[in-house]
Backbone as CSV, one residue per row, in Angstrom:
resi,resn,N_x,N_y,N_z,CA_x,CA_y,CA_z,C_x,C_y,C_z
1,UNK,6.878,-114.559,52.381,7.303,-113.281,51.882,7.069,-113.264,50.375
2,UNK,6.491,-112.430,49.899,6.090,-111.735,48.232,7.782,-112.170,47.502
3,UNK,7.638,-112.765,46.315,8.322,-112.824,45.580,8.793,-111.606,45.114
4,UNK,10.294,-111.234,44.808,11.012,-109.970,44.678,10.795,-109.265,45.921
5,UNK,10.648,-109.686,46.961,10.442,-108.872,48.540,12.090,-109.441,49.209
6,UNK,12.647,-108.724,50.109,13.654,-109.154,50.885,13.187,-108.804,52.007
7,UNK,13.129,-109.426,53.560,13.615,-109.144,54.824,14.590,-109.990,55.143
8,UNK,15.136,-108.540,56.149,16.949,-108.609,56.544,17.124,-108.188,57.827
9,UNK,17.414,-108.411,58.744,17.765,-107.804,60.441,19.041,-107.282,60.396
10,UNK,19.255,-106.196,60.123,21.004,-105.868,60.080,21.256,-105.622,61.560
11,UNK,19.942,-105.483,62.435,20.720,-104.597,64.154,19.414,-105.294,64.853
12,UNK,20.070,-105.520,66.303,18.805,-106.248,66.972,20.285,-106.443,68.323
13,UNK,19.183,-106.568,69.378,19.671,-106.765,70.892,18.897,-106.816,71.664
14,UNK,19.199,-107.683,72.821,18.411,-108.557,72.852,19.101,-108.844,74.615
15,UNK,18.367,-108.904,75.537,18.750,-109.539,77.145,17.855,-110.818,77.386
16,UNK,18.653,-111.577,77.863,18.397,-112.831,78.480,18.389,-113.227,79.546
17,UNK,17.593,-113.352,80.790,17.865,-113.263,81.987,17.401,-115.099,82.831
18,UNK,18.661,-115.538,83.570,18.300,-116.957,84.617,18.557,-116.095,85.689
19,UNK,17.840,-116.914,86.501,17.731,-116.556,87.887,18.098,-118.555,87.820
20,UNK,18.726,-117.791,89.413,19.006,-119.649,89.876,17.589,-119.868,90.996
21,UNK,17.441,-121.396,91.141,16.603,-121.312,91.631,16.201,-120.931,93.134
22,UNK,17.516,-120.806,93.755,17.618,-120.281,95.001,16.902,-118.583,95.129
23,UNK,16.928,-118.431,93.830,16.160,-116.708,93.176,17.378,-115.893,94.076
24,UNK,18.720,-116.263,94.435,19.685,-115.128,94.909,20.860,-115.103,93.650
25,UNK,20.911,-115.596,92.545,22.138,-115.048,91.533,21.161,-114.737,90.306
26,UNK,21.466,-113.789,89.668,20.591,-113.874,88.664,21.570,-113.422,87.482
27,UNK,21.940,-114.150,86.072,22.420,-113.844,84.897,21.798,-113.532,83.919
28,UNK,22.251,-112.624,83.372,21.842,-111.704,82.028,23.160,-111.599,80.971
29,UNK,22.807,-112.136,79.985,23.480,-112.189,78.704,22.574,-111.464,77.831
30,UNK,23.628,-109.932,77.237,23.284,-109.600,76.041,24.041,-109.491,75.394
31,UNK,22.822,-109.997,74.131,23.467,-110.472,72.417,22.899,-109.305,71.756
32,UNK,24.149,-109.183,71.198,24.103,-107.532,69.928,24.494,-108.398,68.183
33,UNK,23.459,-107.779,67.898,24.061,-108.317,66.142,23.779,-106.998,65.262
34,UNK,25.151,-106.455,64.825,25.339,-105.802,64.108,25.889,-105.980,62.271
35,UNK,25.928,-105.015,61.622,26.554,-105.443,60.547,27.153,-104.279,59.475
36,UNK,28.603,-104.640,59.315,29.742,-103.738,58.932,30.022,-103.934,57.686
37,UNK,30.055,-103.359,56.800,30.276,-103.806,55.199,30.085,-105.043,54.907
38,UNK,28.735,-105.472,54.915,28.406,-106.654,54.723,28.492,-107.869,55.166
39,UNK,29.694,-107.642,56.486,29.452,-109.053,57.597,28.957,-108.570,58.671
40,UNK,27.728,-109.175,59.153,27.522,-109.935,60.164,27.968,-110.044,61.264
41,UNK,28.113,-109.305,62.736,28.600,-109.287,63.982,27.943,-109.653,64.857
42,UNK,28.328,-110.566,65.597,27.549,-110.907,67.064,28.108,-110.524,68.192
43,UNK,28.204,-109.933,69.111,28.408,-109.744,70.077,27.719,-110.039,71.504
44,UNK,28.574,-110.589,73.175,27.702,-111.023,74.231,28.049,-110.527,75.168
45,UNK,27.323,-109.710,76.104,28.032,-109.290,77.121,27.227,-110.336,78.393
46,UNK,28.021,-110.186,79.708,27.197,-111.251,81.151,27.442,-110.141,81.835
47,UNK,26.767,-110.812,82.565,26.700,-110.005,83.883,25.958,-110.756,85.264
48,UNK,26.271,-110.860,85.888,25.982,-111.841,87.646,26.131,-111.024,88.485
49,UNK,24.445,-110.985,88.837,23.991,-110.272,89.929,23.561,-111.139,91.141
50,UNK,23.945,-110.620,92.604,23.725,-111.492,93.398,22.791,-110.569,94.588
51,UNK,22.285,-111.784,95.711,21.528,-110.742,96.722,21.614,-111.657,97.820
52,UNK,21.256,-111.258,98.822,21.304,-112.058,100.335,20.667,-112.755,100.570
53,UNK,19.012,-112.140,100.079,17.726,-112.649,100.504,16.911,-112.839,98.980
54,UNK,15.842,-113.612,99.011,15.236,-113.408,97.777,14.246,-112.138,97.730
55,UNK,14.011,-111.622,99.072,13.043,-110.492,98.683,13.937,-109.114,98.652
56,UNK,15.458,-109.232,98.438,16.160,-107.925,98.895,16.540,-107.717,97.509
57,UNK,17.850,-106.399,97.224,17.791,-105.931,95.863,19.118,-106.874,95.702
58,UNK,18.806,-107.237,93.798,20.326,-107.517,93.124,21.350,-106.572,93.530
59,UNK,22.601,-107.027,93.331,23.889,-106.171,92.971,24.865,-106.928,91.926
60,UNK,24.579,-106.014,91.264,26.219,-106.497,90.197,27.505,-106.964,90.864
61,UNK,27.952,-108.361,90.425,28.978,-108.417,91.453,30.393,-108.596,89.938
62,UNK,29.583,-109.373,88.719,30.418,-109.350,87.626,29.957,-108.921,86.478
63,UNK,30.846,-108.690,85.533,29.944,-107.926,84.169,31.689,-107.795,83.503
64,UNK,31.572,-108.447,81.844,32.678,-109.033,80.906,31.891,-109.063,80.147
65,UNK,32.235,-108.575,78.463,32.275,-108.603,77.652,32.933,-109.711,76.592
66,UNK,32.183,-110.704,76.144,32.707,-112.029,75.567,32.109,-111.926,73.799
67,UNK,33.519,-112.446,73.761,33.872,-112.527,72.140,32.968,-113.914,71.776
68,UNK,32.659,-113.829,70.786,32.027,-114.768,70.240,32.900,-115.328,68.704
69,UNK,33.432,-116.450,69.277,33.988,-116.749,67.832,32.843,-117.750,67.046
70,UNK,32.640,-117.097,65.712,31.774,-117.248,65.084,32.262,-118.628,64.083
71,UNK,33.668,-119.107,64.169,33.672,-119.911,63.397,33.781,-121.461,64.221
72,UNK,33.768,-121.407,65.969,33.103,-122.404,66.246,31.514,-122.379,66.631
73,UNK,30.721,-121.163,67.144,29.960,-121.038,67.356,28.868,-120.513,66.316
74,UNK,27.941,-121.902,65.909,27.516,-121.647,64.639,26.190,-120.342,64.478
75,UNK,26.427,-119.443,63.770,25.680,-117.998,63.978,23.907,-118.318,63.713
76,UNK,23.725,-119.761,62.981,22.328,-119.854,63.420,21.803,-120.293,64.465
77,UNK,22.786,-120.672,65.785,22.218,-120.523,67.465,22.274,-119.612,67.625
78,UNK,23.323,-118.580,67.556,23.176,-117.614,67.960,21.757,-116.557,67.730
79,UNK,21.422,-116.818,66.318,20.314,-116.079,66.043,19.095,-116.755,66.467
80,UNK,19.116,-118.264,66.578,17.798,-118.551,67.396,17.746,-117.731,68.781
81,UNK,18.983,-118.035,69.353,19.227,-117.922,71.208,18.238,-116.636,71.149
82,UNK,18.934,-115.287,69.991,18.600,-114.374,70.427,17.181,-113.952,70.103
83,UNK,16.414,-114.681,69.242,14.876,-114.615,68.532,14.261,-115.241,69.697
84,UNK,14.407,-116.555,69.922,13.241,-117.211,70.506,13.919,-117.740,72.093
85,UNK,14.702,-116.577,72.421,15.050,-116.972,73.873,15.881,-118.127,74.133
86,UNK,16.136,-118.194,75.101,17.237,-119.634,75.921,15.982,-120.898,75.914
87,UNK,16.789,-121.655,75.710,15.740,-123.085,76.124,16.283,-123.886,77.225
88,UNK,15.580,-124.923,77.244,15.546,-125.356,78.866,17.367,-125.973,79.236
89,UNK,17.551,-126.380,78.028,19.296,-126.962,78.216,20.198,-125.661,78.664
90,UNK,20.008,-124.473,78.126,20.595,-122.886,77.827,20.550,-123.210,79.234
91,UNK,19.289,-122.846,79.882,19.074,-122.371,80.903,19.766,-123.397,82.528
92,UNK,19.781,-124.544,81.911,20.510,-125.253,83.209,22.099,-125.061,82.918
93,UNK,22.450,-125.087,81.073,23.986,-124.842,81.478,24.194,-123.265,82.283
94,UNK,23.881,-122.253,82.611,23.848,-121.353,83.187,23.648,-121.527,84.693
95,UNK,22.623,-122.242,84.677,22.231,-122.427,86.519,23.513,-123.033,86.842
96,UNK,24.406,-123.742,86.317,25.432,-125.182,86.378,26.680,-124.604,86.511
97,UNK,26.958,-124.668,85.279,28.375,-124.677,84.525,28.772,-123.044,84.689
98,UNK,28.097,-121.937,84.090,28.147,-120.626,84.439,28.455,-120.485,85.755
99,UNK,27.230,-120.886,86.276,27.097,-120.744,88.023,28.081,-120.908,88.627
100,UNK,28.827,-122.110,88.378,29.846,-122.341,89.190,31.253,-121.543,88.757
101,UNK,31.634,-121.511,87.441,32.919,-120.618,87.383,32.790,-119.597,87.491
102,UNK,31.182,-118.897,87.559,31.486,-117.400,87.948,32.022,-117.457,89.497
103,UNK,31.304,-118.420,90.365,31.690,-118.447,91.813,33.188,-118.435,91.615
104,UNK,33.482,-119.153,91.079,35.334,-119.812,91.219,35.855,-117.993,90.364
105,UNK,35.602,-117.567,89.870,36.309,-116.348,89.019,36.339,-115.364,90.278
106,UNK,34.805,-115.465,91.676,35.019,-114.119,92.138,35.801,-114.763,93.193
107,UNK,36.171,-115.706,93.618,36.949,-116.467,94.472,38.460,-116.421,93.528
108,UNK,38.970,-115.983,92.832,40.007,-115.983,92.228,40.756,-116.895,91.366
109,UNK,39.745,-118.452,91.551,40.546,-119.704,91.076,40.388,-119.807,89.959
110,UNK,39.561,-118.884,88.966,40.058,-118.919,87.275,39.966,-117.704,86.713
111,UNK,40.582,-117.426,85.568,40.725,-116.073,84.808,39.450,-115.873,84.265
112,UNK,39.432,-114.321,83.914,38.286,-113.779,83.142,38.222,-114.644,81.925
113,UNK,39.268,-115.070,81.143,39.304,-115.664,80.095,38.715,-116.906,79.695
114,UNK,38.240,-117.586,81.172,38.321,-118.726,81.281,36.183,-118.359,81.220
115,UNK,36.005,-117.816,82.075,35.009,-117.091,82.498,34.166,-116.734,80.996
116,UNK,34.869,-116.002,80.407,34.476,-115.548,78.959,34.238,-116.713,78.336
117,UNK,35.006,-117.428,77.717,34.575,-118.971,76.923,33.451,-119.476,77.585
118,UNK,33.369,-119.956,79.251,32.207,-120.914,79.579,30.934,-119.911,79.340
119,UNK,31.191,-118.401,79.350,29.594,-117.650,78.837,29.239,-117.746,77.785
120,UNK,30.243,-117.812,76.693,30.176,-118.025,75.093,29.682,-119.863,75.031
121,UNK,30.245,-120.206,75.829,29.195,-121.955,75.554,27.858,-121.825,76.174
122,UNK,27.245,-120.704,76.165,25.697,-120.914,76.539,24.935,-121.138,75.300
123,UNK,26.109,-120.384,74.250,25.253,-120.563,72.721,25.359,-122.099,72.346
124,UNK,26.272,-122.501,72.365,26.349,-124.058,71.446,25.755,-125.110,72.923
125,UNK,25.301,-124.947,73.917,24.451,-125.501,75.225,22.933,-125.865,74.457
126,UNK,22.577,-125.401,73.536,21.208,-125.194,72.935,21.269,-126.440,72.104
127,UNK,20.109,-127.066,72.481,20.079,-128.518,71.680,18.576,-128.498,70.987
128,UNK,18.562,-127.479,69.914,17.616,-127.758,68.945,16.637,-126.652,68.660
């Protein structure tokens, strides 16, 4: 960049989509980065779509809105995650760890809350 030049991203969003490999659940995380008198907002929403067959249609079965606390989750993953996509670690903690507490959330055995944090560890899942 030209000396005395600035670039700045104040707004950007961004979907991320795993499919498991069974190709019947498929997750989508979107990351919103906004910015309000001079800080910086990230925001993530999920969503888990499921289907019977692999050649039949998704259906939304969950969809939560997750906070991102920015002072454990360091905001330059977040801005890679959302520039240059999930990488291969992203993508198995999702097939895994996601995978399974979303099962256990629509089965009742953990809270949304619980649900929300393990989607927010897809960001710090990223090893490099």
């Amino acid at each position: 960049m030209p000396t005395g030049s600035r670039h700045e991203v104040v707004a950007l969003s961004v979907k991320l989509e795993v499919l498991t490999q069974d190709k019947l659940k498929k997750f989508i995380f979107g990351l919103t980065k906004s910015k309000e008198e001079d800080i910086v907002k990230w925001a993530m929403d999920f969503a888990m779509l499921d289907r019977t067959g692999p050649s039949t249609a998704f259906a939304e079965v969950l969809k939560l809105d997750v906070a991102l606390d920015l002072k454990k989750i360091p905001v330059e993953a977040v801005e890679v995650t959302a520039t240059k996509g999930l990488n291969k670690s992203q993508v198995n903690y999702a097939r895994t760890v996601i995978a399974a507490d979303a099962d256990k959330l629509r089965a009742g055995r953990i809270k949304a809350e619980r649900m929300q944090r393990t989607a927010a560890g897809l960001i710090n899942a990223r090893n490099g």
